[in-house]
KEKE-3310 file (N, C-alpha, C; in steps of 0.2 Angstrom, whole numbers, plus 5000, padded with zeros to 4 digits):
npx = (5108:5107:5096:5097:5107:5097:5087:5094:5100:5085:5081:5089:5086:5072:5079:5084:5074:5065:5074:5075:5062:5059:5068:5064:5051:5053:5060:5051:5045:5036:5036:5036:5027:5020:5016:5006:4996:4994:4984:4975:4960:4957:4954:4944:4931:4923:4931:4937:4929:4924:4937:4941:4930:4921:4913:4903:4893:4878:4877:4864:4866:4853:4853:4848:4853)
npy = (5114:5099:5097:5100:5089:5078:5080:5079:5065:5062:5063:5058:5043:5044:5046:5034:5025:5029:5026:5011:5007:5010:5004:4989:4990:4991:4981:4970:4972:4983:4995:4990:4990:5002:5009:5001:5001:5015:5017:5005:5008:5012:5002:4993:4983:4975:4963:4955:4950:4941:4934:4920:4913:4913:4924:4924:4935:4937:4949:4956:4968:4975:4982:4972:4960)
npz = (5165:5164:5161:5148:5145:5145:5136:5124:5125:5125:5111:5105:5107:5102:5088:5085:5086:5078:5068:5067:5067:5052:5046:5049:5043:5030:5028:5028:5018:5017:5009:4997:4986:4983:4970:4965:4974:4974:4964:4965:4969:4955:4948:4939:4947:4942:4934:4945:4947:4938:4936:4931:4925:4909:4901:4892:4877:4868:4857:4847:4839:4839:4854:4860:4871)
capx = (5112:5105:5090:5101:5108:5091:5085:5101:5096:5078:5082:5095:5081:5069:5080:5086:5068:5062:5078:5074:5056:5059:5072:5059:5045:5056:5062:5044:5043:5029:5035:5037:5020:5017:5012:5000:4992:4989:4980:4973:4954:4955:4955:4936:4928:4918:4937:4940:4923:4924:4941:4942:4924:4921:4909:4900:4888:4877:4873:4860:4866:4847:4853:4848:4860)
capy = (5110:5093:5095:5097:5081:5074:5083:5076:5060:5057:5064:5050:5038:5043:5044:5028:5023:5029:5021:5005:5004:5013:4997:4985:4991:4990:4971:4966:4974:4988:5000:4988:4991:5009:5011:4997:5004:5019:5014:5002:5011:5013:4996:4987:4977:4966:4962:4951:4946:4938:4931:4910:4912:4914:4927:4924:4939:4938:4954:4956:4974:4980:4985:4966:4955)
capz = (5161:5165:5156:5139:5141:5144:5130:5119:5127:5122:5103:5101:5108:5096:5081:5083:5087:5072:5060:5069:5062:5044:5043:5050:5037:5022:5028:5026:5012:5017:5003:4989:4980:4983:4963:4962:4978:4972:4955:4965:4969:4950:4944:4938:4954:4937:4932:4949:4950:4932:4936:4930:4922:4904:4900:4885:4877:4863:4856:4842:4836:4840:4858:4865:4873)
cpx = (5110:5100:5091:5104:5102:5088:5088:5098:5091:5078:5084:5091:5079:5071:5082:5079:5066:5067:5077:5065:5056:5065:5066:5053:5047:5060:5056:5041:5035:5029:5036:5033:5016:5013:5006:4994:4988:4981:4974:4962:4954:4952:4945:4936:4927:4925:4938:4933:4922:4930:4939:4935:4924:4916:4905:4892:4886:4873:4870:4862:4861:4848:4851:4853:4858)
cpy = (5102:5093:5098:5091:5079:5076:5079:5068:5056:5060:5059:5045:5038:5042:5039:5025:5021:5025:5013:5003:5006:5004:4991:4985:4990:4982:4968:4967:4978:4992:4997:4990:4996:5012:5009:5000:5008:5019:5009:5004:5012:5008:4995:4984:4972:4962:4955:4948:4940:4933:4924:4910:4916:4916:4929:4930:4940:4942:4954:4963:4978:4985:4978:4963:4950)
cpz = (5161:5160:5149:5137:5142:5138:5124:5119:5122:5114:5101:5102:5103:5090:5081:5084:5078:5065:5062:5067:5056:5042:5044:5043:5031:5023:5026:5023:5012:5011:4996:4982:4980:4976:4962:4969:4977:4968:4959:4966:4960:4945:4945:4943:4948:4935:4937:4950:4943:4931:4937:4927:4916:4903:4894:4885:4872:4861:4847:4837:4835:4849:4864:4865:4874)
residu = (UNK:UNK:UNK:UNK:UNK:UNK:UNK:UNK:UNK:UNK:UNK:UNK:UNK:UNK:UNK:UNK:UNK:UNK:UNK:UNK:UNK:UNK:UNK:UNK:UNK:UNK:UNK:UNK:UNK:UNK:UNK:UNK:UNK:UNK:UNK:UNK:UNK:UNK:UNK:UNK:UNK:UNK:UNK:UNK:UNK:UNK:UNK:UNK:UNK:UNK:UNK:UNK:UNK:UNK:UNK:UNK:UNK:UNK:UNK:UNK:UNK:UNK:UNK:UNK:UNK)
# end
């Protein structure tokens, strides 16, 4: 019989464990930007490497730049 309250015991623990970091991660806003996250392996690297510089390209219409 003891080792079912103990059992009841550390369930209650843990679940209050676990709602006291799901509160915690969502104050500091861990889940805000789960969309851009994703996408984010998708995006162009030349896009951030280009950002604030003006990239001028003169192409000839023969295949020369």
């Amino acid at each position: 019989m003891s080792v079912l309250i103990l059992t009841i015991f550390v369930s209650i623990v843990l679940a209050a464990f676990g709602m006291v970091l799901f509160a915690w991660s969502t104050r500091i806003g861990t889940f805000d930007h789960l969309d851009r996250l994703s996408i984010l392996p998708l995006e162009d690297d030349n896009k951030e490497k280009s950002r604030g510089k003006k990239i001028e390209v003169d192409y000839d219409g023969n295949g020369n730049c």
